[in-house]
N, C-alpha and C positions, 0 to 999 in steps of 0.2 A: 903975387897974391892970387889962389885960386878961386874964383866968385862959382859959387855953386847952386843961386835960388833960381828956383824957375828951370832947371838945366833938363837938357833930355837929350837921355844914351841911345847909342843904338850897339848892342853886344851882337856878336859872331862875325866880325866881318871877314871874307872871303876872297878881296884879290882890291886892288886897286881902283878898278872900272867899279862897283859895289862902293866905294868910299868916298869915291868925287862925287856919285850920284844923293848920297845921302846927306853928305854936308851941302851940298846944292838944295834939298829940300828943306835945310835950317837947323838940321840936329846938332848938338855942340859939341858931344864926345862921343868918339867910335871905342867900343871895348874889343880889346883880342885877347881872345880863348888860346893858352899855348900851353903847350907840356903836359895835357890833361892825362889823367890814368886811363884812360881809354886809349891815348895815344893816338888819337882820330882828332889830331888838329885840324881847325874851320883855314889854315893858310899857314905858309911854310914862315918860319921864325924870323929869315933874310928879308921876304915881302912885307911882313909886318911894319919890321926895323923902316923901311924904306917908304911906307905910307906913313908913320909915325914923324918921320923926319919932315916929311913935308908940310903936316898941318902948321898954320898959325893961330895964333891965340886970337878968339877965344875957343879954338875948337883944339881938341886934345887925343893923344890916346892913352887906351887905360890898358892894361895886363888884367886881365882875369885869368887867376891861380890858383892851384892846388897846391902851391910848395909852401913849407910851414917853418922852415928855416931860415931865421931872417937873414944871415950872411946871402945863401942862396938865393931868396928873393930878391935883397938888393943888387945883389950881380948881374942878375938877369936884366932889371930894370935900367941897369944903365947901359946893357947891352942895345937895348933895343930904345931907348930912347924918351921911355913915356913920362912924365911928370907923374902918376898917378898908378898904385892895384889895387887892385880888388882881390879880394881875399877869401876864399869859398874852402879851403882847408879848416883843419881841427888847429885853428895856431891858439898856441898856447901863450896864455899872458905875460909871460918872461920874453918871448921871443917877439912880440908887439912891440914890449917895450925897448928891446933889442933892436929892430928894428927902425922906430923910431932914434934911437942912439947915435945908428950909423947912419941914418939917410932924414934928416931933417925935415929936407928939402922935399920927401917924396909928400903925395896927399894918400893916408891909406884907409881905404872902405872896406869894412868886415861884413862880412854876409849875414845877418843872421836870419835862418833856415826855419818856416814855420814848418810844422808838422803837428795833426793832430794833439793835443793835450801837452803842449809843452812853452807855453806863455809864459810861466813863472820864470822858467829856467833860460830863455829869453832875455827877460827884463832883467835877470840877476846878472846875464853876461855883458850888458850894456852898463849896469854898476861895476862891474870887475875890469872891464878893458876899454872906457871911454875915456880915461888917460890919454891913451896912446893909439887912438884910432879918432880921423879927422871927420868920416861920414859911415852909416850903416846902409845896410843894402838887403832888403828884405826880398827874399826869393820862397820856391815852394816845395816842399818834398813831395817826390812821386814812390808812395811804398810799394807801387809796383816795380820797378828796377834798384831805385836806393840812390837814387840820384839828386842831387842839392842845389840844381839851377838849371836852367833852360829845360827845363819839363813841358813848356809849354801849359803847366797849370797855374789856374788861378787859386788863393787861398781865402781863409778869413780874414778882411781886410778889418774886422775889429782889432784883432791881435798886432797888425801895423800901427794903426792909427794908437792902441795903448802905447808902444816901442815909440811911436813920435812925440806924446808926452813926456814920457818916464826920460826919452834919452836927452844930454846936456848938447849934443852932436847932431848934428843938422841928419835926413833919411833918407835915402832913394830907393821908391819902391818901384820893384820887380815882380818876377809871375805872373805869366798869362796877359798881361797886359795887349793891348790889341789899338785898331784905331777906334773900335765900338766900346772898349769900355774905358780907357785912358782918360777920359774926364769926370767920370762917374767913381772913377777912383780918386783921383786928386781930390777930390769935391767931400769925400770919408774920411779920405785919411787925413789930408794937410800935408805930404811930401814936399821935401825943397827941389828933388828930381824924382826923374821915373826914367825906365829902362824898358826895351821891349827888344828881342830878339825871334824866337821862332816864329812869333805873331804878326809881324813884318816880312814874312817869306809868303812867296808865289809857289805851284805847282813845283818850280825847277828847284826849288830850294835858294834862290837866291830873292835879296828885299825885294820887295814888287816898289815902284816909284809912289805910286798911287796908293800905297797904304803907308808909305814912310811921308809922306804930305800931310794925307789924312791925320795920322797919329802926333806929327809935331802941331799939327794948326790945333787939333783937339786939346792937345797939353796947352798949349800956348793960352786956350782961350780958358779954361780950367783955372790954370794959376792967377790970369788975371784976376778972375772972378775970385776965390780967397784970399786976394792979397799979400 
């Protein structure tokens, strides 16, 4: 049974040393970025597999994907070991439910991508595909590149917090998330998790210790305080 309240991600990890150092500071699920169309995976598919293999429960890892085929998703997923994807493609509600068909067992998070004027169409996709999806995962478009997660931006965190209402499925909000505002956002929205990835990098591009700390003790104290 995957217990999901209060959790917090840490997305892009990058090699091993990066992994141990994060679960050390208290995060509970590492997300791996693989296969992206950019083809600039954050770590090679073998490394993943191999820190994946190592976590114990209650700490996990997740597959952050672009693939929208559920045959193909599930394959991967058992290649590499995660209980859990995350879902940042156009998948289509047949293939969700597909999906779920062949792989029970997996926990699957669908993104859904705020962008300027598009709430309605949001909250209509959480009535259409909360069947067959176990958590949402709200992230931010940047219309400068066209890109649907790790932007690095933050969005309207009204249009979250409506998506935490409206949906029957627990939320884990994304975008721009940082360790300065990570409680301030729990505190709006009401999230069961939150995820932070660019927001947590140093100069070198890798998590700085000190703001992967900062950011779980601020979540931590956040969800206390809502309950």
């Amino acid at each position: 049974m995957v217990t999901v309240n209060k959790l917090v991600q840490v997305a892009g990890i990058i090699d091993a040393e990066e992994a141990d150092m994060i679960i050390e500071e208290g995060a509970d699920w590492l997300g791996f970025a693989l296969r992206l169309p950019s083809g600039k995976d954050d770590i090679p598919e073998q490394d993943a597999a191999a820190i994946v293999k190592g976590l114990r429960a209650p700490h996990a890892g997740v597959l952050i994907s672009y693939l929208t085929d559920a045959e193909e998703i599930s394959a991967f997923c058992g290649e590499l070991g995660v209980i859990a994807v995350q879902l940042h493609g156009d998948v289509e509600v047949a293939q969700l439910r597909a999906l779920k068909e062949v792989r029970p067992d997996l926990f699957v998070l669908k993104s859904l991508v705020v962008k300027e004027g598009n709430t309605e169409e949001l909250l209509e996709l959480v009535d259409a595909t909360h069947p067959y999806v176990d958590m949402y995962i709200t992230d931010t478009f940047d219309p400068r590149t066209g890109a649907k997660g790790a932007t690095g931006l933050t969005h309207d965190w009204s249009v979250s917090a409506a998506l935490v209402r409206r949906s029957p499925k627990p939320l884990m909000m994304a975008g721009g998330l940082r360790p300065d505002n990570v409680g301030d956002a729990i505190r709006a929205v009401r999230p069961a998790a939150v995820d932070a990835h660019s927001g947590l990098e140093g100069p070198d591009g890798r998590k700085d210790r000190t703001k992967v700390a900062t950011f779980v003790a601020e979540a931590r104290k956040a969800f206390d305080e809502i309950g």
